[in-house]
Every structure is written in structure tokens, then in C-alpha cells.
C-alpha positions in Angstrom: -67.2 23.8 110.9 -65.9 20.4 111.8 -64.1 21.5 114.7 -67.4 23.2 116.1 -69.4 19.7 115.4 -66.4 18.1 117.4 -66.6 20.1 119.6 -70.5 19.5 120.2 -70.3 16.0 120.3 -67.8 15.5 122.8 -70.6 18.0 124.8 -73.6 15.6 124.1 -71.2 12.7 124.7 -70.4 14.3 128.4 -66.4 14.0 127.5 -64.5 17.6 127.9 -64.3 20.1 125.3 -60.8 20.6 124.9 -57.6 21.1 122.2 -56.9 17.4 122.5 -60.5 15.4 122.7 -61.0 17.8 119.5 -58.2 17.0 117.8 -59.2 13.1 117.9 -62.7 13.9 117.1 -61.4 15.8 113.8 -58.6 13.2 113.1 -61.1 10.4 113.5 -63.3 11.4 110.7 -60.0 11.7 108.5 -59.6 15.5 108.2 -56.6 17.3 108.5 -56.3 19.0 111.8 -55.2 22.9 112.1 -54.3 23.4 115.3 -54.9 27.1 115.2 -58.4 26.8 114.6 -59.1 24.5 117.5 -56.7 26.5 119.8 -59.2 29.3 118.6 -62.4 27.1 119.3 -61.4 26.6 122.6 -60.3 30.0 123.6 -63.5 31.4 122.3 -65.7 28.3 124.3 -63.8 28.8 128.0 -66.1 30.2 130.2 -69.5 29.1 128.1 -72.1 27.1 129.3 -73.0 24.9 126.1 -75.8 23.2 127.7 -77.3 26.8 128.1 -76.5 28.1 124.6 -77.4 25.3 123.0 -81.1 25.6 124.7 -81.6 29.1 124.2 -80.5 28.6 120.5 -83.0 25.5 120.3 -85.9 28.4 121.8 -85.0 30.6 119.3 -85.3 28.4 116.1 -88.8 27.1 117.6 -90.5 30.1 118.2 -93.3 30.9 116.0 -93.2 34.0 113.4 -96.3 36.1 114.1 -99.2 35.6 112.0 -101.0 38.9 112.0 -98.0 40.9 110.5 -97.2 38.5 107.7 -99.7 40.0 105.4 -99.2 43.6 105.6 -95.5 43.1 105.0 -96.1 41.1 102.1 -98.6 43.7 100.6 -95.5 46.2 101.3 -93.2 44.0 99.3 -95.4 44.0 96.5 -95.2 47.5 95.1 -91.7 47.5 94.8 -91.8 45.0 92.3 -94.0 46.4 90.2 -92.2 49.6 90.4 -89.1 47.3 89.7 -90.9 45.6 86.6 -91.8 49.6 85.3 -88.4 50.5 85.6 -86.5 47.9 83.8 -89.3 48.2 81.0 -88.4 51.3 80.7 -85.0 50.8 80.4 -85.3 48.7 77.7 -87.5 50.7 75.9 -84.4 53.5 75.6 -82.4 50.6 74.1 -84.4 49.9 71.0 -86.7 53.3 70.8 
């Protein structure tokens, strides 16, 4: 995970994201670097806008959960757990009966 936050501040920092700026971001905080995770990191980041992700992720997270469904779901949820509670009852009842 620290590679990825490396990786996102050298972004928000406006340096380039690559093997070696991450590698001093991950040495500077005193970790010990594997290289095969940030060669991954970076393979897996060529060719991604981060600016772009990074606001469509930011979208996602703020969006607000619908209101009117929220009830019915919860009165769904419900009856399973009372079937739940019947059926573990029961189930101790055959221990001791």
C-alpha cells in the first residue's frame, strides 16, 4: 500500500510517477523497498490518467445512497433473522430435550 501512496503523492506533488521517484518516496519513510512490487505498480499505472481516476473515484464515494429503498430492504433483512433466531433455538433445544 505504501508504494500506491508513493505513488499518489509524487501525482499531487506534479513529480513523475515512476520506479525511481517511488523508490525514494518508499525509502524516505524508512521501509524496505521491493523492487518487484514497484516494477508492478508502474507497469499496471502506464497508460492511466490519475488525475481522471482519482476524480471519478472521488464521484463515486460522494454520491448519495437512495433514500426511498433503504426501508424496504431493511424490512427484507429482518425476517431472516428471526427465522435465524427460530432455528438456532431449535437447535439447542435437540441438545438438552
Amino acid at each position: 500500500m505504501e508504494y500506491v501512496y508513493g505513488a499518489l503523492l509524487l501525482h499531487k506533488l506534479g513529480k513523475e510517477v515512476n520506479e525511481e521517484n517511488v523508490k525514494k518516496v518508499v525509502v524516505a519513510t524508512g521501509e524496505e523497498v521491493d523492487e518487484s512490487k514497484i516494477k508492478s505498480l508502474i507497469a499496471s499505472l502506464k497508460g492511466v490518467d490519475i488525475a481522471k481516476e482519482l476524480e471519478s473515484a472521488s464521484l463515486v464515494a460522494a454520491a448519495p445512497a437512495g433514500s426511498s429503498e433503504t426501508p424496504v430492504e431493511e424490512k427484507k433483512s429482518e425476517a431472516p433473522k428471526e427465522e435465524k433466531k427460530e432455528a438456532a433455538a431449535e437447535g439447542l433445544s435437540s441438545l438438552f430435550g
